[in-house]
Every structure is written in C-alpha cells, then in structure tokens.
C-alpha positions as CSV (number, residue, x, y, z in Angstrom):
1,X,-11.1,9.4,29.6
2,X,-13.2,7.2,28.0
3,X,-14.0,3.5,29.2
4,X,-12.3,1.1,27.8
5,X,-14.1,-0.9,24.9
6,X,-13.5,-5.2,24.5
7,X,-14.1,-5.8,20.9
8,X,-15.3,-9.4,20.0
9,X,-13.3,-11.2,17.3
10,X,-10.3,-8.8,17.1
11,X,-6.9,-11.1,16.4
12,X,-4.3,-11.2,19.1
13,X,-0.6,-11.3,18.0
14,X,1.5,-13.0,20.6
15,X,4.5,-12.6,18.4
16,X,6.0,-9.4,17.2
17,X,5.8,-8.9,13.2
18,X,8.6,-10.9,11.4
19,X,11.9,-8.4,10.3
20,X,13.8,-9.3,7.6
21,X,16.8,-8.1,7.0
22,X,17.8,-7.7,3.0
23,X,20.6,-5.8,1.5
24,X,22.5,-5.5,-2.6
25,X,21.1,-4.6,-5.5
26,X,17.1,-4.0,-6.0
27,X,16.1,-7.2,-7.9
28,X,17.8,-9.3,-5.2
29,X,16.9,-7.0,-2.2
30,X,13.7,-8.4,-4.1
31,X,14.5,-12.1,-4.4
32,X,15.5,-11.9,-0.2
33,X,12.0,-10.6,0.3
34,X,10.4,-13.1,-2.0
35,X,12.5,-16.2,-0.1
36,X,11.6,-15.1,3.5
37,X,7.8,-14.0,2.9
38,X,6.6,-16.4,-0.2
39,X,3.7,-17.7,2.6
40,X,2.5,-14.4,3.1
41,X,3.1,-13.1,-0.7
42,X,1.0,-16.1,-2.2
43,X,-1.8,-15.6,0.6
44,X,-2.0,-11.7,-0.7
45,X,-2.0,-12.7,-3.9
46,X,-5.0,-15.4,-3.0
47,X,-6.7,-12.8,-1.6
48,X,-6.0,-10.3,-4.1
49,X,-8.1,-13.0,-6.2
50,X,-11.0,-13.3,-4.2
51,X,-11.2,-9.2,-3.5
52,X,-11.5,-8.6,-6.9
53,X,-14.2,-11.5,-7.5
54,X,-16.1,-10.0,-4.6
55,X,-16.2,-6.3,-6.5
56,X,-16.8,-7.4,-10.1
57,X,-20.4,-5.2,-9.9
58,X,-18.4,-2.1,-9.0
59,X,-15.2,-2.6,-11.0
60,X,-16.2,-4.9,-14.2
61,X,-13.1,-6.6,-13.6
62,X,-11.8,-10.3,-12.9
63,X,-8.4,-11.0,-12.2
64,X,-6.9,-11.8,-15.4
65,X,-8.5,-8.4,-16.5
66,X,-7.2,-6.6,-13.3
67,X,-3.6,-8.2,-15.0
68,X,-4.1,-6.9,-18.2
69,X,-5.1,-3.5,-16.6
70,X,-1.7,-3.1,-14.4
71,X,0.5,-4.4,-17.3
72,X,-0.5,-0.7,-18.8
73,X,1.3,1.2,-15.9
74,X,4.0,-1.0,-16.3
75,X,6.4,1.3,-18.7
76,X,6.1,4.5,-17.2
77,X,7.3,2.6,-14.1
78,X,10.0,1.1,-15.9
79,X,11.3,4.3,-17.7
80,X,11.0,6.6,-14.1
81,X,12.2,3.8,-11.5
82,X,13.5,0.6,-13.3
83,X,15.0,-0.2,-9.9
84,X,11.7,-0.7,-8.3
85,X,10.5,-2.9,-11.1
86,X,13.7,-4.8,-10.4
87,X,12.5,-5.1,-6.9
88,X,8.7,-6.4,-8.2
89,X,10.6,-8.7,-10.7
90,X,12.5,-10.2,-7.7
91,X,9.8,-10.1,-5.3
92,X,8.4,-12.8,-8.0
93,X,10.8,-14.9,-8.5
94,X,12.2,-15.5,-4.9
95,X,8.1,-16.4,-4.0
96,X,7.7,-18.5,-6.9
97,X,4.9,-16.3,-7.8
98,X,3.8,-14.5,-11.5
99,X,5.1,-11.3,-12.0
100,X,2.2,-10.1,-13.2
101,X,0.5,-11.0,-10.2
102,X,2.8,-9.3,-8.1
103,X,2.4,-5.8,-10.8
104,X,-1.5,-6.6,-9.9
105,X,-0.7,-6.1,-6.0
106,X,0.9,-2.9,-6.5
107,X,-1.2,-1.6,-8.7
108,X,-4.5,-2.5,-7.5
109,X,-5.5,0.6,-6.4
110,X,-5.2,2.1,-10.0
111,X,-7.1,-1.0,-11.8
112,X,-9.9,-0.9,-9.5
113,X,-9.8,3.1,-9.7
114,X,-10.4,3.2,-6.3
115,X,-14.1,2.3,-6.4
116,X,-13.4,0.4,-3.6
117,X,-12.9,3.0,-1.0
118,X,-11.2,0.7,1.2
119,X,-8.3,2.2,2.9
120,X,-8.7,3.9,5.7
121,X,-5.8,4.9,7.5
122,X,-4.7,8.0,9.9
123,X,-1.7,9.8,9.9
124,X,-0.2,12.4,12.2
125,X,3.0,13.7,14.0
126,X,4.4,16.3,16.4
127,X,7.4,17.8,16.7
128,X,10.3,18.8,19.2
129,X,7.9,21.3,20.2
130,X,5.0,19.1,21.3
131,X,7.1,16.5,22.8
132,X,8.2,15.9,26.0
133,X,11.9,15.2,25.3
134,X,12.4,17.0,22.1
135,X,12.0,14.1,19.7
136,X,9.8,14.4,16.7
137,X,6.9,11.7,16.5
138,X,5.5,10.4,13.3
139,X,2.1,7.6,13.6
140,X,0.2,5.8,11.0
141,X,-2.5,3.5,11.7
142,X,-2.4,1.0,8.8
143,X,-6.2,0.0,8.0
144,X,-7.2,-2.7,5.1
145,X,-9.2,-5.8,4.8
146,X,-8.6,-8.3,7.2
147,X,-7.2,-11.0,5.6
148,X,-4.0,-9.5,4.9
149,X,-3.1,-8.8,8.5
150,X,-1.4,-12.0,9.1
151,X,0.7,-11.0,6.4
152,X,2.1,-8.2,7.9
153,X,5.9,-7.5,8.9
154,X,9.2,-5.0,8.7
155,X,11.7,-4.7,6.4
156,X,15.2,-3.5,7.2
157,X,16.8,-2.6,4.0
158,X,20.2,-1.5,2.9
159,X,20.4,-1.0,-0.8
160,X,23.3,-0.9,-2.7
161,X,22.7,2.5,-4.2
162,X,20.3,4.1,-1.7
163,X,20.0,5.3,1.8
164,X,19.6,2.2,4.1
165,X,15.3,2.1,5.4
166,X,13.1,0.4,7.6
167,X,9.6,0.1,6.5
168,X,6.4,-2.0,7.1
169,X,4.6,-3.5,4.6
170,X,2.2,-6.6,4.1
171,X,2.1,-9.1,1.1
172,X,3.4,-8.5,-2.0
173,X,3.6,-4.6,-2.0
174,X,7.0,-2.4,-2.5
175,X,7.9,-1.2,1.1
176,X,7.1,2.7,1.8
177,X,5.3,3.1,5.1
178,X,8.6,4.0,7.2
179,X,11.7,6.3,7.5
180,X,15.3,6.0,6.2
181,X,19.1,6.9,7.3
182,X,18.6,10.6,6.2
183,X,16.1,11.5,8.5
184,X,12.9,10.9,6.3
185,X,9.7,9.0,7.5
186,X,7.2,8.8,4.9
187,X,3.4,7.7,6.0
188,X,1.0,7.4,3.6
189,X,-3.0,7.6,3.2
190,X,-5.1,6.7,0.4
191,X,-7.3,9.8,-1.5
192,X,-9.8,9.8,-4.4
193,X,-9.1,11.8,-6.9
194,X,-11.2,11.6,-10.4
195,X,-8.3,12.7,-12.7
196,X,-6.5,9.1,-12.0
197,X,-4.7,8.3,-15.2
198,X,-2.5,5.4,-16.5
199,X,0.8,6.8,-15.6
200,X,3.7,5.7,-12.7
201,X,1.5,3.8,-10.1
202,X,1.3,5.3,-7.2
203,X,2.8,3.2,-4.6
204,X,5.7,3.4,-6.9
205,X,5.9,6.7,-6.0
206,X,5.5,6.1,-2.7
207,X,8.9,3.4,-2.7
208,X,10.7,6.6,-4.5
209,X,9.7,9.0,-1.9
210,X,11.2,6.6,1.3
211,X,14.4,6.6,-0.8
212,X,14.9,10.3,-0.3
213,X,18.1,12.2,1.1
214,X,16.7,15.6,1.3
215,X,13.0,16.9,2.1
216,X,12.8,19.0,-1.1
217,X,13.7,15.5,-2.8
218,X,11.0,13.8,-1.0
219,X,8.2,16.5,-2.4
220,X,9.6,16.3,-5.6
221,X,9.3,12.8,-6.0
222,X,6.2,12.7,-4.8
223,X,5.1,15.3,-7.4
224,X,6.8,13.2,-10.5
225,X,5.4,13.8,-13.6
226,X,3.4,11.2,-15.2
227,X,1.7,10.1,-11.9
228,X,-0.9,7.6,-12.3
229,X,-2.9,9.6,-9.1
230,X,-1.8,10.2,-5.8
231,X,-1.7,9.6,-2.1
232,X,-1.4,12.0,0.3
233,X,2.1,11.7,1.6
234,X,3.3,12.6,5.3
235,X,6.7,13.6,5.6
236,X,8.2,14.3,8.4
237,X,12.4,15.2,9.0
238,X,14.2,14.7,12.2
239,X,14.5,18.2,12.5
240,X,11.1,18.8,12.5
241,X,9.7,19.9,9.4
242,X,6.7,18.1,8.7
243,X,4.4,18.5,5.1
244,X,1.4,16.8,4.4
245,X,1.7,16.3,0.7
246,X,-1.9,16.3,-1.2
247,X,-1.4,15.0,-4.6
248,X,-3.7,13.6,-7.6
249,X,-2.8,13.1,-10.5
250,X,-2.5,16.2,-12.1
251,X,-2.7,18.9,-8.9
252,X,-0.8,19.1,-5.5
253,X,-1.3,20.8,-2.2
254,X,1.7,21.1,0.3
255,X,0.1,21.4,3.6
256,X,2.9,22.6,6.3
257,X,3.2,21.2,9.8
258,X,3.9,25.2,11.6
259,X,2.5,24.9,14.9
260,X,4.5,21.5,15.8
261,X,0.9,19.1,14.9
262,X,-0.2,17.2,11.4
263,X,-2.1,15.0,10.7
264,X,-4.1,13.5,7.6
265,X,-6.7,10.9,7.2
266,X,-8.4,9.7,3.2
267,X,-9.7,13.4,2.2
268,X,-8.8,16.3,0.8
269,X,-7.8,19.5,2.7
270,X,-7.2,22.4,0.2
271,X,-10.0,23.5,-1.5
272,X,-8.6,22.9,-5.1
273,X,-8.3,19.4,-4.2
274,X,-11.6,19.0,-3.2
275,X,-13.2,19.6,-6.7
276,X,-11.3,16.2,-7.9
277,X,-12.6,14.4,-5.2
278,X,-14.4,11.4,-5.6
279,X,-17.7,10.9,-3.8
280,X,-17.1,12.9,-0.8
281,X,-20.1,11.4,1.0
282,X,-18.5,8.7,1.3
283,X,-15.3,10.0,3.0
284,X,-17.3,11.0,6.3
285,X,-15.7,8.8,8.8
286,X,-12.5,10.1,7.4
287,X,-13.6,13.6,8.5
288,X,-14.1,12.6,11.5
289,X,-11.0,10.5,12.2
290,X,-9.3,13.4,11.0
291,X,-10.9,16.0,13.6
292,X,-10.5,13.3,16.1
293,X,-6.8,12.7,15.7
294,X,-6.2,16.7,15.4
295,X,-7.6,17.6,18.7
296,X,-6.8,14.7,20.3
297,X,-2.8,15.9,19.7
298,X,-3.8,19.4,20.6
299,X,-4.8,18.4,24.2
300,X,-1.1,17.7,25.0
301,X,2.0,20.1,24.5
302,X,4.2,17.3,25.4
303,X,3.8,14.0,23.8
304,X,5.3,10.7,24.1
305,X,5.5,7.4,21.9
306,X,3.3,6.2,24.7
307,X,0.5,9.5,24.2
308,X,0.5,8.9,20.8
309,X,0.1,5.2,21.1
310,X,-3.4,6.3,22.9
311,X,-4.3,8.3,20.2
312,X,-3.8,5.3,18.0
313,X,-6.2,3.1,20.4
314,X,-9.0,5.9,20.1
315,X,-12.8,4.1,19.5
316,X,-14.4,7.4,18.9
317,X,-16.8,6.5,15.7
318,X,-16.4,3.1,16.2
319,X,-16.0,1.2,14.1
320,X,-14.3,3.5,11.9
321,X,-13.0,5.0,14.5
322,X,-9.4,5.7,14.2
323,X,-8.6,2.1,15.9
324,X,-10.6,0.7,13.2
325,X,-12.3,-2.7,13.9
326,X,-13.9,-4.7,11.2
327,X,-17.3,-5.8,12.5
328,X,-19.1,-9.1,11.9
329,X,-22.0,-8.9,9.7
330,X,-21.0,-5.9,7.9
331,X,-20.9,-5.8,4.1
332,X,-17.5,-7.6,2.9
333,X,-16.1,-4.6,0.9
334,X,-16.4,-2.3,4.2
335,X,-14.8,-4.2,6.2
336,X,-11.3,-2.7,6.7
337,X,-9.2,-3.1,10.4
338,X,-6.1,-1.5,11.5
339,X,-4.0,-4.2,10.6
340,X,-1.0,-2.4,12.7
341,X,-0.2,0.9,14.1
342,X,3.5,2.2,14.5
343,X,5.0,5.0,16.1
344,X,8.2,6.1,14.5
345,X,10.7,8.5,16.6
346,X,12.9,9.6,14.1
347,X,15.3,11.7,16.8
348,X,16.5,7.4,18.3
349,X,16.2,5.9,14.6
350,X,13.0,3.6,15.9
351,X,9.9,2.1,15.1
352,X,7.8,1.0,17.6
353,X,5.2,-1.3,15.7
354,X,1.9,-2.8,16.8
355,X,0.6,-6.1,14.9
356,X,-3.2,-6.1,15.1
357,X,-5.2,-3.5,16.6
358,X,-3.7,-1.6,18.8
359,X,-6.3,-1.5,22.0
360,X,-5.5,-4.8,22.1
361,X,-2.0,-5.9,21.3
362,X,1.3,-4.8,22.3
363,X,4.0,-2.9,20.7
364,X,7.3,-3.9,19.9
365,X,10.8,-2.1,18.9
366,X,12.5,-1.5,15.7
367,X,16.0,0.0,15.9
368,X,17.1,1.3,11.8
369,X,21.5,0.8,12.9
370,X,22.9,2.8,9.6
C-alpha cells in the first residue's frame, strides 16, 4: 500500500452535492433545473467565457464566435432529440441566462474541436463476479478545470415520457453521467477523434443514451447517425453486461466487459480507432490511468463500493494520476482536477458521490426510488 499523499490547495466539501429533484415534461424538467441551479449555471457560463479567452491561440475563437459555431449543431439536435433542446431551452429560461449560451456549454467540446485536451476522466466497473456480494459496480472519476467544481450536484429526474434517472452533472450541461430505472448506468470519457463533424453534439448523445430501456438501445443511440464525434460510452446493466462503447464520428468499437472488469480512460482501444486519433502523444497519462485502473481491479476478485472508492483515490502519476489534482503553477489549460468521483451500485439503485477529490473528501448516498 502506498503512503498516503496531503496535497496542498485541494478544496474540501463539508456539504454533500445539492440534489434536485425535477419531474414533467423536458422544457420544464429544464426550467426546475434553471430555478434551483441559476448561481452555478451563470458561474459556468462566466467561466465558459474566460476558458475560451484563455485558448484563443489554439482555437481562433472568442465567445461570440464559439456561439455562432454551436448554433450550427443546433438542427441536427432539434430534428434527432427536440426533447433535449426543450430541456437546453428551459435550462435558459428558469437561470435567466441566453440560450445560446447555454447551446455553447453543451457544445463546447465540438466548437473548440477538442484542441483543448482537457478532460480527463477514468471509467471502470466489475460485475457480480468480481464483487463480494453479487452487485455490479460502475465508477467514474469526473476530471475538468477547477472552477466548475463548485458547481457540481445530482439530479433526480422523472420525465414525463422517459425512464425516471439520477445523474451528476455540473453547470449548465444536459445530465448523462448516471444510471436510470431500467438498469442502465452510463459513464462517459472524452476521446479525440479527427473525423469530428457538425452533426448531433455529442453530449446530446450522451443525455439520449441515459434515457435507455434496453442495452441494445443504449448502443444504438450511442451510434446515431449524424453524430458530431463521439465519446467513449461505459454501459453497464444490472445484470452485468458491461460494453465500453468507442465511437467517433463516423467509426465505432464495442469493447465487451467478459471477464467481469472494464474500464476506459481518454484513448482509443481498437486499432481502427486509433488511426482517427488526434495527437496520441498527448494522451500518455491516459495510458497510464488506464493500465493503472485495469490492474488495480484485477488485484481483487471481490470488490466493494469501498475497494473501488480506493481505486478512485489512486496518486500513481500524480498529478494526472487517476485522483487528478490540479497543481499550482502549471499552465492554465492543463490544469484539470477530479471534480467528483461516484460509485454507482446498480443491483440497490445508488450512487454514492464524492464532491472534490476523493483522497480527501467524503462520500455521500444517492438512492434513485422509481
């Protein structure tokens, strides 16, 4: 066991992350969100702002051009998932907020075509066969810049015309980090790909996917046509079929969880993925988050919430280490921090979230009652 490692100038959450509770129709499952987070939506947006000023030598772009840029996405959204525009449009209007600002949010990743490299987060999940009590385990460390941690906090959703959720989610994005009443927990890392197109945004996608019944339904809508690019989406089922879903915008991979372990960090696996890679170089410490995670699982043939919660605090490679720290004095646009962990035990319906880093704050409960 390795020592344990005090990080300076890591936040410490004495609070658990707000819940809200919202339930109807999308646009005012929207409007609920906008109404109990506007704070934390207009400080995302604020920081949205200065991100983007920060960047303007990689991405050419300020923020009334980053605007004009997600408008584009905008119909194939609207013609695929109107109801998740709804939500956007909502979103908007309970925060007192621009809608286009809030299209910006979601679509960020596409506007600044991912020049920015800066999501880092790990994925992975056992079984009933690696656990100790037959459950299956799902984990995500959430990494991103720093500022946006305070605007972190759960979602309990019960849609009007979809299975009922609970998700995390931070700011002004669409909810899709978390599992629903059917047995479905989505996790979700960011890839490169250089075939990235104007098409449905991707974290569209990803808001489609946590509304799935079925696991074939899941894949599928992860694999829509007329994807803007692609994540790599974790899906596990409570009964214990788990896929690690490699997409860009124009290829796939489905990667299949067979010996009771995934995982998946920010690079590509299959081979035929790798040639649409961009800059690979730069995806080292995802490498070895990813190698990190994988044998760390493979030590135990009976996990926990509380083994995988150790996984989650892990410092090797520090600090992009797989409890990533953001160190002072670094350069601003690689900077990213676990902004929370969660473990999610699909067998009890729970999520058991961490606000912060990990290694040094504590978790706390979720229960999804459908």
């Amino acid at each position: 066991m390795l020592p344990k490692i005090e990080i300076q100038n890591t936040p410490s959450h004495n609070a658990p992350p707000p819940m809200i509770e919202v339930a109807g129709a999308h646009r005012e499952m929207g409007r609920q969100i906008g109404e109990a987070r506007r704070e934390q939506i207009q400080h995302s947006i604020a920081n949205a702002h200065i991100l983007i000023d920060q960047s303007y030598d990689q991405v050419e772009l300020n923020w009334d051009g980053a605007q004009k840029q997600a408008r584009k996405y905008l119909p194939f959204a609207e013609e695929r998932y109107p109801q998740y525009v709804d939500e956007m449009r909502g979103m908007a209007e309970g925060a007192n907020v621009d809608f286009d600002d809030v299209v910006a949010l979601n679509v960020m990743e596409a506007v600044t075509m991912d020049a920015l490299h800066l999501t880092r987060c790990t994925s992975f999940a056992v079984n009933e066969q690696r656990t100790a009590d037959g459950h299956v385990l799902a984990a995500h460390n959430e990494d991103w810049v720093p500022e946006d941690e305070d605007d972190t906090y759960v979602i309990s959703a019960r849609p009007k015309d979809e299975p009922p959720f609970l998700a995390m989610t931070y700011g002004g994005l669409l909810p899709n980090v978390g599992f629903n009443a059917y047995g479905i927990a989505q996790l979700i890392d960011s890839v490169y790909p250089t075939d990235s197109r104007i098409g449905i945004p991707r974290l569209v996608v990803a808001r489609a996917v946590l509304a799935s019944r079925r696991i074939s339904g899941a894949i599928g809508r992860a694999l829509i046509p007329h994807r803007a690019a692609g994540y790599n989406h974790l899906i596990v089922h409570e009964s214990g079929e788990m896929y690690s879903i490699e997409v860009s915008a124009r290829r796939f991979e489905i990667h299949h969880g067979t010996d009771g372990y995934i995982a998946h960090t920010n690079h590509y696996l299959a081979s035929h993925m790798k040639e649409v890679e961009s800059d690979p170089e730069e995806l080292i410490s995802s490498r070895v988050r990813y190698f990190r995670a994988n044998r760390l699982m493979r030590e135990n043939s009976s996990h926990t919430i509380k083994t995988l919660q150790a996984i989650q605090k892990d410092h090797v490679n520090l600090p992009n280490s797989i409890c990533n720290h953001a160190i002072e004095g670094t350069d601003p646009l690689d900077r990213e921090k676990t902004i929370n962990a969660m473990v999610i035990d699909l067998t009890s319906r729970e999520m058991h979230i961490c606000w912060g880093n990990p290694c040094q704050n504590a978790y706390h409960t979720y229960h999804l009652d459908a």
